[in-house]
Each structure stands twice: as structure tokens, then as C-alpha cells.
C-alpha positions as CSV (number, residue, x, y, z in Angstrom):
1,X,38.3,-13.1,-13.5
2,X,38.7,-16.6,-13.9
3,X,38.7,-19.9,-11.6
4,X,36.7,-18.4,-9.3
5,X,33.5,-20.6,-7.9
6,X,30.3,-18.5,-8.5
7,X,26.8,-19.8,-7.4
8,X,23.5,-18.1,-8.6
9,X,20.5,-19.1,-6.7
10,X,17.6,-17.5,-7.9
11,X,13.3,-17.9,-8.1
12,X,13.4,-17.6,-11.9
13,X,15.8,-18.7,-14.6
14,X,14.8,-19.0,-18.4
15,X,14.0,-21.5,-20.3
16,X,12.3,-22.8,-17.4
17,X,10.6,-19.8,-16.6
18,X,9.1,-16.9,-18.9
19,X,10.9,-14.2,-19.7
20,X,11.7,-11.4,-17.1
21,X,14.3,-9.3,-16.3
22,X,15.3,-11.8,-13.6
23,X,15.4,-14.7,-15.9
24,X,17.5,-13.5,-18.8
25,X,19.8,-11.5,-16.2
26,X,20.6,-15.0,-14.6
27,X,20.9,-16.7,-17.7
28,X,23.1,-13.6,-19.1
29,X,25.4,-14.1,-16.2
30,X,25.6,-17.3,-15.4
31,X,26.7,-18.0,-19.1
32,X,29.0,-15.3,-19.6
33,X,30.6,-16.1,-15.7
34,X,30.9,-19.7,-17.1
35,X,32.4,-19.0,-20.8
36,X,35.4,-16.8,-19.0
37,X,36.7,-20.0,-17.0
38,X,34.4,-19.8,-13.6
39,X,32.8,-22.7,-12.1
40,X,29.2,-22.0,-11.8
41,X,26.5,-23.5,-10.7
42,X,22.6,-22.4,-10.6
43,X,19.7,-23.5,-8.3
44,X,15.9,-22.9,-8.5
45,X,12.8,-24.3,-7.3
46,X,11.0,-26.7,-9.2
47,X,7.8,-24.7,-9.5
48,X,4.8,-27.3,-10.8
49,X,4.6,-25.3,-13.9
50,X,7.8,-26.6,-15.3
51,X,7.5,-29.1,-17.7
52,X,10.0,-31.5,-16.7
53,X,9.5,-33.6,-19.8
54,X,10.1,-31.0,-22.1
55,X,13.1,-29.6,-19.9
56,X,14.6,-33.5,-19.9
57,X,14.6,-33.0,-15.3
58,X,15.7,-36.2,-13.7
59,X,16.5,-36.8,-10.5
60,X,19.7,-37.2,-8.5
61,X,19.1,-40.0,-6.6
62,X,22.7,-39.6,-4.6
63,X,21.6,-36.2,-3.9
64,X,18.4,-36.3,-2.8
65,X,16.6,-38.5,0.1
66,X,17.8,-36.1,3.1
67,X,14.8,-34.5,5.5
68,X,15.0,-30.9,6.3
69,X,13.3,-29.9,9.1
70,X,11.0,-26.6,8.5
71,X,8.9,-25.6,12.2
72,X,9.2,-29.0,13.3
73,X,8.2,-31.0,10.5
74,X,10.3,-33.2,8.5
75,X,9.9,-32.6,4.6
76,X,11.9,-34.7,2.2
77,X,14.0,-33.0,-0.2
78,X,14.6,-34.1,-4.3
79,X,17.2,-32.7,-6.4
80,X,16.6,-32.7,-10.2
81,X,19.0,-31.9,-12.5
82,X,18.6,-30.3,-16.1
83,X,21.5,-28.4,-18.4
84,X,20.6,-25.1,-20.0
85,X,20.4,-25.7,-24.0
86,X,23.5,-24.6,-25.8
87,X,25.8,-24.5,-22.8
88,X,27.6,-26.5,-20.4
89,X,25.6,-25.1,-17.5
90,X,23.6,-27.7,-14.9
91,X,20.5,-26.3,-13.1
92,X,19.8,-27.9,-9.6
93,X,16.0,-27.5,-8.8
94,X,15.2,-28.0,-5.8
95,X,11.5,-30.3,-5.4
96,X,9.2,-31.5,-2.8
97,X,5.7,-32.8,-2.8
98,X,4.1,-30.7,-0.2
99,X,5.9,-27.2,-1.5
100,X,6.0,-27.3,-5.2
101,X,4.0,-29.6,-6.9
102,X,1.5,-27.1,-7.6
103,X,0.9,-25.8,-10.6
104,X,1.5,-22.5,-9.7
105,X,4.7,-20.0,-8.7
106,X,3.3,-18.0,-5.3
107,X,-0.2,-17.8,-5.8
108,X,-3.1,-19.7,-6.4
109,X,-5.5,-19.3,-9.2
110,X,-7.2,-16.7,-7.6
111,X,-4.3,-14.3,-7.5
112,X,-4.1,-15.3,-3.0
113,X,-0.6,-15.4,-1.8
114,X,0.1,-19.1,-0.9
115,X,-0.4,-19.1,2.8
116,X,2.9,-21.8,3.5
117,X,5.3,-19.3,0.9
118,X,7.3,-18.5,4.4
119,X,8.1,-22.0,4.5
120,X,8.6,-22.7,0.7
121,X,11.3,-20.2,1.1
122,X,12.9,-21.7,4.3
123,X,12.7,-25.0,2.3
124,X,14.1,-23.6,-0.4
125,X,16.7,-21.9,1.3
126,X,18.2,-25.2,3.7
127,X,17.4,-27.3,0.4
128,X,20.3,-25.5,-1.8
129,X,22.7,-24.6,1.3
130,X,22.5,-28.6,2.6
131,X,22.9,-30.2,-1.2
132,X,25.9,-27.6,-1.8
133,X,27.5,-29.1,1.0
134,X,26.6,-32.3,-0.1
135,X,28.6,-31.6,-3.3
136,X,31.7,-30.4,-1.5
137,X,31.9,-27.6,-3.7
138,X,32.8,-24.2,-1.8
139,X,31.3,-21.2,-4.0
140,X,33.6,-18.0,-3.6
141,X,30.6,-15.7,-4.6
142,X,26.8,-16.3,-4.2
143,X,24.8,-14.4,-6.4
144,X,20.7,-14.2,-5.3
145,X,17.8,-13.4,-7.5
146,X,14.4,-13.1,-6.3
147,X,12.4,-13.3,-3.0
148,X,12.0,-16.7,-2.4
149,X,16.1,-16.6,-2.0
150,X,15.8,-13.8,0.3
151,X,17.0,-16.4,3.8
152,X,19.9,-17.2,2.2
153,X,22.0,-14.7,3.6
154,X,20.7,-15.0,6.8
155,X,20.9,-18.5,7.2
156,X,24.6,-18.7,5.7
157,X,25.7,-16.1,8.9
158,X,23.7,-17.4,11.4
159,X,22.7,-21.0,11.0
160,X,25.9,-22.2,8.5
161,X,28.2,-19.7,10.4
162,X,30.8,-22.3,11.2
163,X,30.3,-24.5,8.4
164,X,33.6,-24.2,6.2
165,X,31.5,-24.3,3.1
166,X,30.6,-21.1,3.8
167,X,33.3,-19.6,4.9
168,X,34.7,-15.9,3.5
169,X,31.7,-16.4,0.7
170,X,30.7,-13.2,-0.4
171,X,27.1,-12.8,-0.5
172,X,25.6,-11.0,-3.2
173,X,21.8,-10.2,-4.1
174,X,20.0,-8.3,-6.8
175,X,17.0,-6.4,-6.0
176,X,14.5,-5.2,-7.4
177,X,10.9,-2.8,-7.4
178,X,8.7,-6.1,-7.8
179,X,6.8,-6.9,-4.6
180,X,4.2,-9.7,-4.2
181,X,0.5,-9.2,-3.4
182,X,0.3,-9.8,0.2
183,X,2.4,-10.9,3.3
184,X,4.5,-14.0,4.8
185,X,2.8,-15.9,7.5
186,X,2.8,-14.2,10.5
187,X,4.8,-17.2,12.7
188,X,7.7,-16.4,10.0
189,X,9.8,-15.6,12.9
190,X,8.7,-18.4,15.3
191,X,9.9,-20.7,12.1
192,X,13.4,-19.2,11.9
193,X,13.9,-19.2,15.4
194,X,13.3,-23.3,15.3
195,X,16.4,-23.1,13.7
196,X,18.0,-21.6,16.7
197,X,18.5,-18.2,14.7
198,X,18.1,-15.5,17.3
199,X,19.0,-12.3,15.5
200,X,17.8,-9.0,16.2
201,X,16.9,-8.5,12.8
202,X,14.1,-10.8,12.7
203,X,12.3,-8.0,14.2
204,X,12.0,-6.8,10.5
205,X,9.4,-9.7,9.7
206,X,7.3,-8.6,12.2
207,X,5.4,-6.8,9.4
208,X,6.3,-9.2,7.0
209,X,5.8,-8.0,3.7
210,X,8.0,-7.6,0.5
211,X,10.4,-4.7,1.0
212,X,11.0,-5.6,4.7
213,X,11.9,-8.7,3.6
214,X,14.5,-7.6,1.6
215,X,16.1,-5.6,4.4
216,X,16.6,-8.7,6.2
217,X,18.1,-9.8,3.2
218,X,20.6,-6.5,2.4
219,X,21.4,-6.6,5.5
220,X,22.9,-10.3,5.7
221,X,24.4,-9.5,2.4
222,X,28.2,-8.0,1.1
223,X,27.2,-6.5,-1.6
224,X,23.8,-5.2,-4.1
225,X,23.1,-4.7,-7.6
226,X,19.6,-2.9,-8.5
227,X,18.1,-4.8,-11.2
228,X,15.6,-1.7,-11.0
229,X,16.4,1.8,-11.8
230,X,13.7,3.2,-9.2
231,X,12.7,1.8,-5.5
232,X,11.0,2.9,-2.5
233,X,12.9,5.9,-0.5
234,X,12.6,3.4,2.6
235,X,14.8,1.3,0.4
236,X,17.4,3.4,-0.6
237,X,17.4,5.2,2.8
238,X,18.3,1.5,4.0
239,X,20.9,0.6,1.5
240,X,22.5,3.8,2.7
241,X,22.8,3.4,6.1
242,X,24.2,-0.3,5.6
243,X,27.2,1.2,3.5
244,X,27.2,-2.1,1.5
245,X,28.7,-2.1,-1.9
246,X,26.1,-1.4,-4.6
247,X,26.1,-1.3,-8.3
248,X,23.9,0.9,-10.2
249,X,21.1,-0.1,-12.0
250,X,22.0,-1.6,-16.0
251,X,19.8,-3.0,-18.6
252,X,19.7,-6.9,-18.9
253,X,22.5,-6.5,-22.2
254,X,24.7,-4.7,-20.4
255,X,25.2,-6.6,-17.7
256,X,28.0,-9.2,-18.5
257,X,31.1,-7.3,-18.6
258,X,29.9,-4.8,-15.5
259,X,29.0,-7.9,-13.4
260,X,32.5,-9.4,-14.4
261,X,34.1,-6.0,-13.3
262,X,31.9,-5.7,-9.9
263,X,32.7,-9.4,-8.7
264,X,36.5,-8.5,-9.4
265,X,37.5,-5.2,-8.5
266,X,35.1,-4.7,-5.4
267,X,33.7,-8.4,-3.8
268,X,36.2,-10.5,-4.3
269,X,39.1,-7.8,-2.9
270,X,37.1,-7.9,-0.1
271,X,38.7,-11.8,0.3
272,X,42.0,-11.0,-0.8
């Protein structure tokens, strides 16, 4: 598999971030999809805790200076840029004052989910789709890690439906048995809706907590891949009725050729 345009999009990806099984799969993958002739790309947030001396971030001024909109307010968006040591990879984080200059990931210092995370994830999630299209690049595969990425298949068949971008992308997202300590803000769907996004679906947030949240997110996607070997029965009773394409849990090592194999022989037929 080779020429293809793959784009990982994920909450955590080392260096920048510790080590987790999220951080080293992305890494894993994203360097192994790059070394075997694909064009990849990687975006993340740019969490306050990353060191954006050591890390050599700089901003793209030609990319950043647009305003998205997130429930009614106008938030400017920064892209920085940084390469991943030892290969030709670029990271894209994705910045802005009022979301991410704390020095924290999701919670504050007393272990509180941040109040405004619904809209850190909306930000995050028009901030990559908008400077994607800003790049003209069309990925063939989207690859999401982590919850803050969880809109991104919503948005991409609702909101960007009829954007060519994002047309016949395959949509894939990695799940796992890792919830956070509390719930999204409880306008969540009022803030979507601004957006003129008036799916059925959103029903799910009306308990907005982890696990429903990545229903919404199965659902909008084409295909899975359990970066956990165990999950809630509610979970795999969902995955089943969806009848998406799933791949079975495999450790971090293994993952490079299997990926290679799963993108190839079952989400990218789907396009052919």
C-alpha cells in the first residue's frame, strides 16, 4: 500500500506527550505508513504542557489567522508546526489562547474535568478539518486517536458533507477502555447544533459522558481498531449492531504490518 494520503489526528503523540499506548501506536503508524511511500500527515493539540522550545514549534503564519466560530464566539486559530526526530514526519498542533494555554491536558490541578473540554474538542475538531483544507491536501484515510478527536467523524458527514476534501475519505478511529473523570458540558448539543448539525444521534450526548461519546463517534465512522483488549458490553453490543469493520485488539509492536493490511484489504476496497 503505497501513494495513498493517510491523516492521523489524534490527543496524544510522543515525544510530545508521555508515553501511552496511544502515543507510541500513532507514532508506530504514522512512521511505518510514511517509510512504505504514503503521504502522511499528523495533527494534535498543543496542550500547555508541551515545551515548545525543546520541541523547536513555530508557527505557520500562512496557516493560521482564521476565526472559527464555537457557540457563537469567534476564537482565533494558530497552527504550529514541529517534525518528529529521526523522520520526515511534520506534526500540525493546533493552538489557541483561550483553549490550550494551560498547563494542563483535561483537568485542572485538582483532578476537575475542565468545564469548556466540549468546546476544546469542537475547536479542535473545525481547527484540523478547516487548515486541511487550507492545505489542499485530500487524505484518502483518517485515522483518530483519542477523545478529544471524537467530532471528527461527525462533523466530516454532516458539517463538511459537500466539501470535496472530504469526499469518499474513509474514516477510521481507535478506541479504547480509558474514560475521563467526569462529563462534557451539558449545552454540548446546543453547541453542535450552532453548526447547523441536526442529527438524531446527538441524542447520545444527552448523558454526555465518555463511552457515549464514542458511540457518536463509531457511529460516524467506516471502520474500528480496539487499542484495548476488553470494553464495556454496552460497547461491544454497539460495535455489533453498527456492523462496521473492526480489527481485533494487537499490542503497540505489532501493529505496523496489521494496520498496513487492515487499511488495504478492507477500507480502502471500500473506495475502489
Amino acid at each position: 500500500m503505497t501513494g495513498k494520503r493517510i491523516l492521523y489526528v489524534s490527543s496524544d503523540l510522543f515525544p510530545f506527550s508521555s508515553e501511552n499506548t496511544i502515543s507510541l501506536s500513532v507514532l508506530k503508524a504514522a512512521k511505518f505508513m510514511q517509510s512504505i511511500g504514503n503521504d502522511v500527515r499528523i495533527f494534535m493539540p498543543r496542550f500547555g504542557v508541551i515545551n515548545e522550545r525543546r520541541h523547536q514549534l513555530h508557527e505557520v503564519i500562512r496557516l493560521s489567522g482564521m476565526n472559527l466560530v464555537i457557540n457563537d464566539i469567534d476564537q482565533p486559530l494558530l497552527i504550529k508546526v514541529a517534525s518528529i526526530p529521526d523522520a520526515r514526519l511534520q506534526v500540525y498542533f493546533i493552538d489557541n489562547e483561550e483553549y490550550f494555554k494551560r498547563k494542563a491536558i483535561d483537568e485542572d490541578e485538582n483532578g476537575i474535568f475542565f468545564q469548556d473540554n466540549d468546546e476544546r474538542a469542537l475547536f479542535f475538531t473545525k481547527g484540523v478539518l478547516e487548515t486541511v483544507k487550507k492545505l489542499n491536501w485530500k487524505p484518502d484515510i483518517i485515522h483518530i486517536y483519542g477523545w478529544m478527536s471524537s467530532f471528527i467523524p461527525l462533523y466530516i458527514k454532516n458539517f463538511y458533507k459537500s466539501d470535496p476534501v472530504y469526499q469518499n475519505v474513509k474514516i477510521i478511529v481507535s478506541i479504547y477502555n480509558k474514560p475521563f473523570k467526569g462529563y462534557l458540558n451539558k449545552n454540548i448539543i446546543k453547541k453542535i447544533k450552532f453548526d447547523g448539525i441536526k442529527s438524531r444521534k446527538l441524542k447520545l450526548l444527552e448523558n454526555p459522558n465518555y463511552f457515549n461519546l464514542i458511540k457518536l463517534c463509531i457511529y460516524f465512522s467506516d471502520a474500528i481498531i480496539k487499542g484495548d483488549l476488553f470494553f464495556p458490553e454496552k460497547i461491544e453490543d454497539y460495535i455489533k449492531v453498527t456492523k462496521l469493520l473492526v480489527l481485533k485488539y494487537y499490542p503497540v509492536e505489532k501493529i505496523e504490518t496489521v494496520y498496513q493490511q487492515f487499511y488495504k484489504e478492507t477500507v480502502l476496497e471500500q473506495i475502489n
